[in-house]
N, C-alpha and C positions, 0 to 999 in steps of 0.2 A: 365775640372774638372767636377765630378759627383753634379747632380744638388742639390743644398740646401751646398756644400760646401761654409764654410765660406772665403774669401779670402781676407779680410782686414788684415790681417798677415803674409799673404804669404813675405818669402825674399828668392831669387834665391842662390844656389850655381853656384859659376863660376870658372871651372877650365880651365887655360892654360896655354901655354906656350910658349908665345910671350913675346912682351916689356909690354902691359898692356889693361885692359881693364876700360872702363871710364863710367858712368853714365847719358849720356848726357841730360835727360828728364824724368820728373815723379818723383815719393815717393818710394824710397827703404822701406823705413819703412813704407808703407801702400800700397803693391802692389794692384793698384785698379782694381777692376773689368771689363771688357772690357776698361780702357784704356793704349795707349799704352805706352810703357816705353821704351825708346831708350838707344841703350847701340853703343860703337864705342870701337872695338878692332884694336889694334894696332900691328902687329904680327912680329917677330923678327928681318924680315928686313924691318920693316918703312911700311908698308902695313897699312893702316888700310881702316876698315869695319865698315858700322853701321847693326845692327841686331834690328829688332822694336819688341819688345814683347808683347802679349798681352793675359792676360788670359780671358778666356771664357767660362761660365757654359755648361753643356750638357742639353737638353730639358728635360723637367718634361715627365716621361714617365708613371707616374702614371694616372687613367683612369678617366678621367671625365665625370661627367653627364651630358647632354648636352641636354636632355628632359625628364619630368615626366609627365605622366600621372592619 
């Protein structure tokens, strides 16, 4: 995510098309910032998968002063 984005509100869409997909760990309602959030899909024939999500800022790419004279 672009740095200074707010992400205490992020909520993921999930589309598929298995038997289901589950929340296994973490705040839906308050996708937190580098931590992660584990999800475990379940896929049509009895398969399932866990996916760990995590979102992560991009560096501040604005320029700082780092000595005056």
């Amino acid at each position: 995510m672009p740095f200074g984005t707010n992400s205490s509100n992020l909520e993921p869409t999930i589309v598929h098309n298995g038997m289901s997909v589950a929340q296994t760990s973490g705040d839906l309602n308050n996708f937190p910032f580098n931590t992660p959030v584990i999800f475990t899909v379940t896929s049509a024939d009895g398969i399932t998968t866990t996916y760990t999500v995590t979102v992560k800022h991009q560096s501040n790419s604005a320029a700082q002063i780092t000595q005056f004279d």
